[in-house]
TORFI-457494 format. One record per residue (C-alpha): z, x, y; residue in one letter. Coordinates in steps of 0.05 Angstrom, whole numbers, plus 32768, in hexadecimal, padded with zeros to 4 digits. Each point is the difference from the previous one (the first is absolute). Example, Ala and Ser with C-alpha at 12.3 -4.5 7.8 and 13.67 -1.06 7.14 Angstrom:
! residues 2
809C80F67FA6A7FF3801B8045S
***
This chain:
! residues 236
7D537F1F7CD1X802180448013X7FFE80188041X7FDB80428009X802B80308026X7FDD803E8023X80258041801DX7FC180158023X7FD580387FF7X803A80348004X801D7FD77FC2X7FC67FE37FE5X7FF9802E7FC9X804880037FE6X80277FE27FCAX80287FBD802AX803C801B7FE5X7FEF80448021X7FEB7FE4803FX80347FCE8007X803B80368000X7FCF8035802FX80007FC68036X80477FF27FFAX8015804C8004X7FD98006803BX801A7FC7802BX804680227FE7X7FE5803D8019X7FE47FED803DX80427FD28014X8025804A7FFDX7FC080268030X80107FCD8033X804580258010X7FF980437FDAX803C7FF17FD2X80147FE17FC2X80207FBF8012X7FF47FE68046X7FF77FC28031X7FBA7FEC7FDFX800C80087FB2X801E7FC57FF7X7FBC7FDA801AX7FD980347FD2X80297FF77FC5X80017FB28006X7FB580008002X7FF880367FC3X802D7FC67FDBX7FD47FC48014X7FC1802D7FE8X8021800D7FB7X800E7FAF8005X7FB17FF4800AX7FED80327FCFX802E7FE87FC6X7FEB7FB78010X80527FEE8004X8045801D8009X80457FE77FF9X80347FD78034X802680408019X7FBB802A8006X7FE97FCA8022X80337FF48033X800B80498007X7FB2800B8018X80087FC2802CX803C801F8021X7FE6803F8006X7FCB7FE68030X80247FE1802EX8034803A8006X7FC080347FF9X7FE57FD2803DX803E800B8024X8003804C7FF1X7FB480078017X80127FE38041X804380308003X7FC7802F7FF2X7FCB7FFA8036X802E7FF48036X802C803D7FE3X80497FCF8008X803C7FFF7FE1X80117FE27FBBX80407FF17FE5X802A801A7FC9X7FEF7FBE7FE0X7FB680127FFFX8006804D7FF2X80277FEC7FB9X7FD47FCC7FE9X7FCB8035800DX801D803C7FE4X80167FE07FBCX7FD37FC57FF5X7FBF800C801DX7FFA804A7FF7X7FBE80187FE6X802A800D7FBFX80257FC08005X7FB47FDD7FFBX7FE4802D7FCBX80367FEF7FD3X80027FBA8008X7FB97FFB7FFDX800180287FBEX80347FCF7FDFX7FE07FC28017X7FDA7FF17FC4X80337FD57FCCX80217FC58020X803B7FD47FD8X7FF67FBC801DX7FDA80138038X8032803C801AX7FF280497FF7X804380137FDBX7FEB804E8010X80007FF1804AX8046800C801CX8006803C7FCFX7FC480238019X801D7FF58048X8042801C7FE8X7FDB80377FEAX7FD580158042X80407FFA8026X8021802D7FDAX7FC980377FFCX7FF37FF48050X804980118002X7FF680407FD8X7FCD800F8028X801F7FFB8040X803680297FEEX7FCA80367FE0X7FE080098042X80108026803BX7FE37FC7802EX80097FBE7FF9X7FBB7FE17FE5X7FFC7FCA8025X7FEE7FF0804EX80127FC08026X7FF48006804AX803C8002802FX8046800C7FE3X80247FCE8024X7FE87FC58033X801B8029803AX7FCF802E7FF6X7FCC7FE07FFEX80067FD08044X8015804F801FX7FB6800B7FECX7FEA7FC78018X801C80078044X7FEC804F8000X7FBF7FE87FFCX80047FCB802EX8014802D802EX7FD480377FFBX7FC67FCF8006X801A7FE3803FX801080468023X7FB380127FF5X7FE47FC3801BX8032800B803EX7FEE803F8002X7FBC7FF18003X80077FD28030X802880278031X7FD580387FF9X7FF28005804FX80098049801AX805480068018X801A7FF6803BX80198046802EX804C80008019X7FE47FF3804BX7FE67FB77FECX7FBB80157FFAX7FCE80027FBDX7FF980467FD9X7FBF80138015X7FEE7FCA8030X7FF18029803AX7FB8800C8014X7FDD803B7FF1X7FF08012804FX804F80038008X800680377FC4X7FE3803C7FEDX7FAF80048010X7FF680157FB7X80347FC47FDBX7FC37FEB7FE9X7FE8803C7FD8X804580027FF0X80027FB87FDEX7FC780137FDFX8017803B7FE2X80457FDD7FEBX7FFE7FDB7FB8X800B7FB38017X80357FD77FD9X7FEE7FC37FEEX802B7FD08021X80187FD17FC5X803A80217FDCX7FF380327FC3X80017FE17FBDX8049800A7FE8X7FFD80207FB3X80007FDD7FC7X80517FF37FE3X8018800E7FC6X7FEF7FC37FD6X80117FE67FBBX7FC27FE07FECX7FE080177FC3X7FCD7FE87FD2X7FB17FFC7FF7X80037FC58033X7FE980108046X80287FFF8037X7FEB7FCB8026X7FF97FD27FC7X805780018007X7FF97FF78051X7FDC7FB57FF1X
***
């Protein structure tokens, strides 16, 4: 008995081997939105998944397919996680992205999965070969690099870290200190009584614009984050 395999209603109407490749472009597609750039800290997950999609549609794929969709997810994983929280990943992690799970890297060995010689996909390692070389070309092509991974260097990113830290804690002191200062003489700005002033301090208050005392909201830094993911989805 086959299994029945819907795309939904988007889908429905299609030819599976039209659909199939339309759903796998766009998790490629939206794996590079996430970060605005060609290769980046989420691609990897996107491209692992667009791999184990091709394996449900053709029913079966090879041993290196295979293992190279399974890896994929938990380094994609990893690289989501780098992601949200906007860290640091290694060089180790940046390579294995750029020239293995680039969206071109996945196209082509999802393109040359088809024929197997005892259960191996001999066009695998040449259609990796391949990608790397053309990501290489197109690196060099470019004026910018097309690829985005966070923080250059661990440094970096605890010096964020900490910037952060500390801007949040100077607010909340600031808010909590936020009493009116204290004169040269001892005594509080402002504390004396209105009888021992000016008759008319009180029009006078009135007139003045009143400061809140908690401390202004300090502007917003210069930040790296980019992407279609909200902010505060990366502060969790």
């Amino acid at each position: 008995m086959g299994v029945i395999v819907s795309y939904g209603v988007l889908f429905s109407s299609l030819p599976w081997w039209i659909a199939a490749p339309l759903i796998q472009l766009s998790v490629l597609v939206f794996g590079m939105a996430l970060d605005e750039t060609y290769v980046n800290r989420t691609t990897v997950l996107t491209g692992a998944i667009a791999v184990h999609i091709h394996g449900f549609v053709a029913g079966d794929v090879g041993l290196l397919v295979g293992l190279y969709a399974d890896v994929g997810l938990l380094v994609g994983a990893y690289g989501l996680y780098a992601y949200v929280v906007d860290g640091y990943v290694g060089d180790a992690f940046r390579v294995v992205a750029f020239f293995l799970y680039s969206p071109l890297s996945v196209f082509l060995v999802i393109l040359t999965a088809g024929p197997t010689l005892f259960g191996i996909e001999p066009l695998f390692v040449p259609a990796l070969a391949l990608a790397g070389y053309a990501n290489v070309r197109l690196r060099g092509s470019l004026p910018a690099d097309p690829y985005y991974f966070g923080p250059e260097s661990e440094a970096q990113f605890q010096a964020t870290i900490d910037a952060e830290s500390d801007a949040s804690n100077g607010t909340a002191t600031a808010g909590t200190n936020g009493g009116t200062p204290a004169e040269p003489d001892g005594t509080s700005a402002g504390s004396g009584s209105a009888g021992d002033g000016d008759p008319n301090s009180f029009q006078d208050t009135g007139d003045a614009e009143i400061d809140s005392p908690g401390a202004e909201p300090a502007a917003a830094t210069d930040s790296s984050e980019r992407g279609i993911l909200p902010e505060f989805m990366r502060r969790l």
